[in-house]
PDB file as gemmi writes it, atoms N, CA and C in Angstrom:
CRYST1    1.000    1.000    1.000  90.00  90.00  90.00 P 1                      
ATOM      1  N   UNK A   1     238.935 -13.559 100.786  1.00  0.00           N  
ATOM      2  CA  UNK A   1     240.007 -13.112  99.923  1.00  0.00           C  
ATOM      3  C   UNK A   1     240.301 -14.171  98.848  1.00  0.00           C  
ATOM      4  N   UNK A   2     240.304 -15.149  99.156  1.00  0.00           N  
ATOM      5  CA  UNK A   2     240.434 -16.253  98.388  1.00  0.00           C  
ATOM      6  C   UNK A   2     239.173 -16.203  97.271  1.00  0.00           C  
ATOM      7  N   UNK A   3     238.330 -16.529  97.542  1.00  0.00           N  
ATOM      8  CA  UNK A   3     237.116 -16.254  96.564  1.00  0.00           C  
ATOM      9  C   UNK A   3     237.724 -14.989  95.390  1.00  0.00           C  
ATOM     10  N   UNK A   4     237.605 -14.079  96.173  1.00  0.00           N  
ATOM     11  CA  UNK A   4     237.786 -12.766  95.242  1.00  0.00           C  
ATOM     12  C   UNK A   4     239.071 -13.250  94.002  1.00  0.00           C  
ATOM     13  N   UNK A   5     240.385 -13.827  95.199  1.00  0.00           N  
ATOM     14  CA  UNK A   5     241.405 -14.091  93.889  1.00  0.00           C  
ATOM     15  C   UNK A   5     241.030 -15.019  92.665  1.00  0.00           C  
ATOM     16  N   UNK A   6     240.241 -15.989  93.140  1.00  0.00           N  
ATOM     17  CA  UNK A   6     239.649 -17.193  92.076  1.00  0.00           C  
ATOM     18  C   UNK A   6     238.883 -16.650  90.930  1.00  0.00           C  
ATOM     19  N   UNK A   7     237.847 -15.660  91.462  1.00  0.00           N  
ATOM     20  CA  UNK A   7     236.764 -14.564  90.460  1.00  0.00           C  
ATOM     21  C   UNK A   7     237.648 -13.945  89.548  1.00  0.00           C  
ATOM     22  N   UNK A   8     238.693 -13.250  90.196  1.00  0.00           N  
ATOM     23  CA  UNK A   8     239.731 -12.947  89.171  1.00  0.00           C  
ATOM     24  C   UNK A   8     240.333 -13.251  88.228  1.00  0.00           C  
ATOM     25  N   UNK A   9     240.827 -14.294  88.376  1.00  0.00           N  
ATOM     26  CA  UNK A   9     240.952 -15.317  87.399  1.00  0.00           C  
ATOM     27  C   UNK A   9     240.276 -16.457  86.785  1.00  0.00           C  
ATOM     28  N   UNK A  10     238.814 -16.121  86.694  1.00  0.00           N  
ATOM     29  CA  UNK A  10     237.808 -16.906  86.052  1.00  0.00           C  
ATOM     30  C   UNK A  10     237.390 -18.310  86.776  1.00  0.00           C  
ATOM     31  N   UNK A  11     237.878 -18.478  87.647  1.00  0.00           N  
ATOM     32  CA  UNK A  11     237.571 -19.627  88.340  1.00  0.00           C  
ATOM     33  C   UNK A  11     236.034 -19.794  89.481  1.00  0.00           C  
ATOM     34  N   UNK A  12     235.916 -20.648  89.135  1.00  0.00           N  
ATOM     35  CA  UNK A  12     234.422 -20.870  89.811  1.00  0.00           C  
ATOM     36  C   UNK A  12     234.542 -21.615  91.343  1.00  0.00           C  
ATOM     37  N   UNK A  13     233.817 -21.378  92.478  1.00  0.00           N  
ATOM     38  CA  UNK A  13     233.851 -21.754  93.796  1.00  0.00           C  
ATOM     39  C   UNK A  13     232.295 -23.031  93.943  1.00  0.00           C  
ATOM     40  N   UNK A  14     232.534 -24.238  93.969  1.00  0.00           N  
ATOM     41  CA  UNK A  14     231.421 -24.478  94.155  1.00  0.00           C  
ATOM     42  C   UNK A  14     231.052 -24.606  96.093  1.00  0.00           C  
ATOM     43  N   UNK A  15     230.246 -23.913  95.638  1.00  0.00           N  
ATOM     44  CA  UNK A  15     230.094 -23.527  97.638  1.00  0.00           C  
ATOM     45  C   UNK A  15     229.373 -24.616  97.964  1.00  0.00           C  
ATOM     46  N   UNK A  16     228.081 -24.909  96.941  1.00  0.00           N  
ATOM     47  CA  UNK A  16     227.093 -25.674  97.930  1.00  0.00           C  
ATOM     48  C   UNK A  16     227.869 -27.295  97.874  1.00  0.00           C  
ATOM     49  N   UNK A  17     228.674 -27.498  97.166  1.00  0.00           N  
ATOM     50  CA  UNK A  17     229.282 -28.783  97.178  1.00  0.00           C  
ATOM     51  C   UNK A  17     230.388 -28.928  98.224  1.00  0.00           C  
ATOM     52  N   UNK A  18     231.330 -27.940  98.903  1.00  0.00           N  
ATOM     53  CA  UNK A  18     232.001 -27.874 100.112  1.00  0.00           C  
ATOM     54  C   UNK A  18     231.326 -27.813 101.172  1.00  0.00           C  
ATOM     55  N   UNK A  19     229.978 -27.159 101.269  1.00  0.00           N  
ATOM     56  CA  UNK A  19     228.940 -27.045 102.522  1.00  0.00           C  
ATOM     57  C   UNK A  19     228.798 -28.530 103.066  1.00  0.00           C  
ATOM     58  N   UNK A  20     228.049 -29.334 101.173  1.00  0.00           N  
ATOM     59  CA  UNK A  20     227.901 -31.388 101.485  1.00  0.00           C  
ATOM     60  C   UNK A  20     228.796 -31.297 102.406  1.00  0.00           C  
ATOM     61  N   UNK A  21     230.299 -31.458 101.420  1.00  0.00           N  
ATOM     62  CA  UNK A  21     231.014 -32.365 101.762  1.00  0.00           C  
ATOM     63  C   UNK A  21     231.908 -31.977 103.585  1.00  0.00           C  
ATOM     64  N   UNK A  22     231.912 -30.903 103.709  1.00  0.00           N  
ATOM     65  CA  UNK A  22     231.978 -30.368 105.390  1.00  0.00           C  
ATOM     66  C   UNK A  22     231.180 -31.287 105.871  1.00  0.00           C  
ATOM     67  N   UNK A  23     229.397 -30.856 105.768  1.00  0.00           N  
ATOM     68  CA  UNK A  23     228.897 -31.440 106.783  1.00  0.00           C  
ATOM     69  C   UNK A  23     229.125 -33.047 106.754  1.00  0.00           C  
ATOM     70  N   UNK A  24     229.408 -33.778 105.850  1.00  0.00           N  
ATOM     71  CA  UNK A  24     229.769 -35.240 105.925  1.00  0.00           C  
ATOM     72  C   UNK A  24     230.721 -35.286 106.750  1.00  0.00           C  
ATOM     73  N   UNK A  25     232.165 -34.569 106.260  1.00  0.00           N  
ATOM     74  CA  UNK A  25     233.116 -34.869 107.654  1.00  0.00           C  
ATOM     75  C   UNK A  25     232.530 -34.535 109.070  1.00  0.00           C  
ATOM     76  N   UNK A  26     231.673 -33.062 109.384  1.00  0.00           N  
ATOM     77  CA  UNK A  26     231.360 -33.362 110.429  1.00  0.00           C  
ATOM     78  C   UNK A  26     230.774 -34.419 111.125  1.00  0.00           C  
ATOM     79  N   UNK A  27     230.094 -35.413 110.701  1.00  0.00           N  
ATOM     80  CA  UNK A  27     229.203 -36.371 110.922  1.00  0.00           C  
ATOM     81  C   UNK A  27     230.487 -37.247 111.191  1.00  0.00           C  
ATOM     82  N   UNK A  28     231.759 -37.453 110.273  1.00  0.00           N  
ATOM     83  CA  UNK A  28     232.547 -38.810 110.607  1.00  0.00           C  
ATOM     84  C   UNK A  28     233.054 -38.483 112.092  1.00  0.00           C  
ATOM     85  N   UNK A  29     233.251 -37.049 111.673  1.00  0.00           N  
ATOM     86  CA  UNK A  29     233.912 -36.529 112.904  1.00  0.00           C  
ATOM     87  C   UNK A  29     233.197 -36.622 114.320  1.00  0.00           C  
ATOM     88  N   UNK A  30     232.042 -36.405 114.771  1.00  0.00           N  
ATOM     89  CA  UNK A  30     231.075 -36.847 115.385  1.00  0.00           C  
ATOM     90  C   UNK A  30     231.135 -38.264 115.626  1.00  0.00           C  
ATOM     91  N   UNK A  31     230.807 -38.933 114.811  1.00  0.00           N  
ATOM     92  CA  UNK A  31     230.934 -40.980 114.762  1.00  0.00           C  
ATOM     93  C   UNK A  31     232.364 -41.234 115.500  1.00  0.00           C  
ATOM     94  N   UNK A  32     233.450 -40.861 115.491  1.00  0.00           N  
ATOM     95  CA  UNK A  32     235.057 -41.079 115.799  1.00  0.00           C  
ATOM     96  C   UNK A  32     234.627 -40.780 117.389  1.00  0.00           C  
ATOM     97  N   UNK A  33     234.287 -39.382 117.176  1.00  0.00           N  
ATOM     98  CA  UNK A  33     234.569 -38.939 119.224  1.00  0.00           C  
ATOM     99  C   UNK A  33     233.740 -39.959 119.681  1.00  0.00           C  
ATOM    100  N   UNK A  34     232.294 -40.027 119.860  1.00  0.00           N  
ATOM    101  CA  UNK A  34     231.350 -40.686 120.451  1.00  0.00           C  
ATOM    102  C   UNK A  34     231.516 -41.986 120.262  1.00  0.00           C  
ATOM    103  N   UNK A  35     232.822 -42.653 119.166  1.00  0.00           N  
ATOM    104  CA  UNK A  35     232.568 -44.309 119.048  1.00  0.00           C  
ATOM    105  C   UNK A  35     233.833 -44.967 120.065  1.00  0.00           C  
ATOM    106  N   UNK A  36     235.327 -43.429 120.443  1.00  0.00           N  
ATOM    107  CA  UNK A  36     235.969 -43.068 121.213  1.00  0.00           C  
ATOM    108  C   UNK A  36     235.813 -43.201 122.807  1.00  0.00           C  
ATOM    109  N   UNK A  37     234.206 -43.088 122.995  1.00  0.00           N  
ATOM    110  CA  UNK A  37     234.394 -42.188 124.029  1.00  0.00           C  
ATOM    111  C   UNK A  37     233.909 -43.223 125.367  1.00  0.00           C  
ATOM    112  N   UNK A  38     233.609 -44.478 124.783  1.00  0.00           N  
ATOM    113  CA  UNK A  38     233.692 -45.536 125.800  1.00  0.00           C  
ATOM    114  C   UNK A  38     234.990 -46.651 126.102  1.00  0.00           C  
ATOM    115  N   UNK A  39     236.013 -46.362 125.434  1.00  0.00           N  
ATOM    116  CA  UNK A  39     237.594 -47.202 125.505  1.00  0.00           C  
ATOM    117  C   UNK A  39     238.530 -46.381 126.374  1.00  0.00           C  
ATOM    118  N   UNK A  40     237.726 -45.571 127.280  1.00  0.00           N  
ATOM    119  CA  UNK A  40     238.773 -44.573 127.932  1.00  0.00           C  
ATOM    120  C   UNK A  40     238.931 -45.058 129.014  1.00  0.00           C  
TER     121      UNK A  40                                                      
END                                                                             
């Protein structure tokens, strides 16, 4: 829905640049649990 409202109003979605930047957080996010997961 969001997409559609942006198209509407001329605005552009860059997808493949949110895909990067997701999978980077996933990776920090990954590094945090597993660097976590021996101080318990």
């Amino acid at each position: 829905m969001t997409e559609e409202i942006l198209a509407e109003r001329g605005i552009d979605i860059d997808d493949e640049g949110f895909e990067l930047l997701m999978e980077q957080q996933r990776e920090r996010a990954r590094q945090a649990r597993d660097a976590g997961k021996g101080s318990a």
